[in-house]
C-alpha positions in Angstrom: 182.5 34.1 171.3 183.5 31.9 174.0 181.8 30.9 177.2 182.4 29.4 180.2 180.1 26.3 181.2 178.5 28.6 183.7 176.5 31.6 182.6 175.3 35.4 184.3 173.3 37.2 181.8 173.0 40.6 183.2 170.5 43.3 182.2 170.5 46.9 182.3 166.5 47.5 182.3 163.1 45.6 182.5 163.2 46.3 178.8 166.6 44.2 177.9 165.3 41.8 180.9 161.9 40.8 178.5 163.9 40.8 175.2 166.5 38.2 176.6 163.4 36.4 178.3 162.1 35.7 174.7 165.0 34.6 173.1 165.5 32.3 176.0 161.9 30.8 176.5 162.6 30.0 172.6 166.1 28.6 172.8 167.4 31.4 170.4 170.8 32.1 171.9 173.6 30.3 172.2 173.4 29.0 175.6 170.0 27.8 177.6 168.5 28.6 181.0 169.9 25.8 182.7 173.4 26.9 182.3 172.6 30.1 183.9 173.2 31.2 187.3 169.1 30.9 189.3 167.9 29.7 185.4 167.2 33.5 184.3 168.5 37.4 184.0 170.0 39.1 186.6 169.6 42.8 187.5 172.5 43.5 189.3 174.4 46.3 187.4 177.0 46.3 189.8 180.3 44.1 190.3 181.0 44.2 193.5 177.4 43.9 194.2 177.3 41.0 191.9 180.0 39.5 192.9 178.9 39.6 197.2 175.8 37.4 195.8 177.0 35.2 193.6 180.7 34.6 193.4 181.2 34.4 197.2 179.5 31.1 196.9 182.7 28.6 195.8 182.4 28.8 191.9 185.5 26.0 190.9 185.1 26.7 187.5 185.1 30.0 185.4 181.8 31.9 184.9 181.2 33.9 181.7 178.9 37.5 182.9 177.3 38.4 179.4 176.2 42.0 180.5 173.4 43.6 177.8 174.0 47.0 178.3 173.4 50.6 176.0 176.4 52.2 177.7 180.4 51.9 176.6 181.7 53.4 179.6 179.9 51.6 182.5 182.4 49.7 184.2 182.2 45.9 185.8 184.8 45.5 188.5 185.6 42.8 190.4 188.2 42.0 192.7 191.5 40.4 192.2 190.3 37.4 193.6 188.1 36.8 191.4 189.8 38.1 187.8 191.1 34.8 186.2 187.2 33.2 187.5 185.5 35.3 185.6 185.1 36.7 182.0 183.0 39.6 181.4 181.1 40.5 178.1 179.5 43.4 176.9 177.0 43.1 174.3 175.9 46.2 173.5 172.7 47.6 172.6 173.5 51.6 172.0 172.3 53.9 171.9 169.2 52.3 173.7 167.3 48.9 173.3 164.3 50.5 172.4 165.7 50.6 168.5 164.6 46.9 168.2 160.9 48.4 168.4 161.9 51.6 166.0 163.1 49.0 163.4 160.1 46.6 164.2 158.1 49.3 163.1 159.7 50.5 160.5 160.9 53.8 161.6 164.5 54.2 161.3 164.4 57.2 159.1 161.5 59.2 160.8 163.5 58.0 164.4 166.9 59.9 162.7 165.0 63.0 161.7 163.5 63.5 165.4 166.8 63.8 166.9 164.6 62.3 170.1 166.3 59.7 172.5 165.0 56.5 171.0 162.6 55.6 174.5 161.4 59.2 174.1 160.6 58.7 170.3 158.7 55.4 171.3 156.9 57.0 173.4 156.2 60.4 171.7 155.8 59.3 167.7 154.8 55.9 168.2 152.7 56.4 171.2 154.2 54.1 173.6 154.1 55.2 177.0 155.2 51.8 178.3 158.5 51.3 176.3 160.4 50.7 179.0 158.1 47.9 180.7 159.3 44.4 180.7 155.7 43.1 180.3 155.3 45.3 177.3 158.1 44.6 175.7 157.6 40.7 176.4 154.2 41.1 174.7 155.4 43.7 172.1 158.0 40.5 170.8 155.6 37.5 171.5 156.4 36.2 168.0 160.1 35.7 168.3 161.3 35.5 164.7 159.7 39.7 165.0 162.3 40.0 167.3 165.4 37.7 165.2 163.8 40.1 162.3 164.8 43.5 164.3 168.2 42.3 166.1 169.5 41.4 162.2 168.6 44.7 161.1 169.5 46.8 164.3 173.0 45.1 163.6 173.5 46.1 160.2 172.8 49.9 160.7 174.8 49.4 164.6 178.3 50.8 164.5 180.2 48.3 166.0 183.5 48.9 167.6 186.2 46.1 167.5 186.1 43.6 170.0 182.3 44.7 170.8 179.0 42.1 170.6 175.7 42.4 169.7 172.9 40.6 170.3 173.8 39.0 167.3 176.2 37.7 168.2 174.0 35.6 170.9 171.9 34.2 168.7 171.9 30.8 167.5 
């Protein structure tokens, strides 16, 4: 993977948000705060959105957006203007981030008889109302290599299309 000395990490949910937060504050991933635009995630899902704040503001060089995201079909645009600036990312996490914790925890088979969503089985079987919080997740992962431990094996079972990433892939 290639990227541009300038980085956007963008994030789907508070969840995704705390797990890149970790890796980060640990210096896990293949790039550091300070190359990142205002030093941390972003939460704007959006292109145009994204690109009204943040590439209206003169970028010279190219910008690499590295959007986590559970969803295949969300789309990114951006307009022509700003095409060749920018190289967009997806790292996927389907079907839903929450599997880091179902691995964590060592229910991957029990999670694949539920048939539940995996946030639903978090919260239902493992009794985690707060799945989706970013302070519970932050806390939930406080020992990084936990969280190394579960992206390694979330990417084994992961079906990964070509020319998809994972958070693998961001790792050091």
């Amino acid at each position: 993977m290639q990227l541009a000395k300038i980085k956007a990490c963008i994030c789907e949910g508070a969840a995704e948000a705390a797990i890149l937060d970790v890796l980060l504050d640990h210096d896990l991933l293949i790039f550091r705060r300070e190359e990142m635009l205002d030093e941390g995630v972003i939460r704007c899902r959006d292109g145009k959105a994204f690109e009204a704040r943040y590439l209206r503001k003169g970028f010279k060089e190219m910008i690499s957006v590295i959007r986590i995201l559970d969803s295949r079909r969300e789309m990114f645009r951006l307009s022509k203007a700003y095409e060749g600036k920018v190289d967009v990312i997806n790292v996927i996490t389907a079907p839903e981030i929450e599997m880091l914790i179902i691995f964590n925890e060592g229910k991957y088979h029990e999670f694949k008889k539920a048939g539940k969503k995996p946030s639903v089985f978090c919260k239902e079987n493992l009794r985690m109302p707060d799945v989706k919080a970013y302070y519970f997740v932050k806390d939930y992962f406080e020992k990084p290599e936990i969280l190394v431990q579960a992206i390694r094996r979330y990417h084994e079972i992961s079906k990964i299309r070509k020319g998809e990433y994972t958070l693998l892939d961001l790792l050091k």
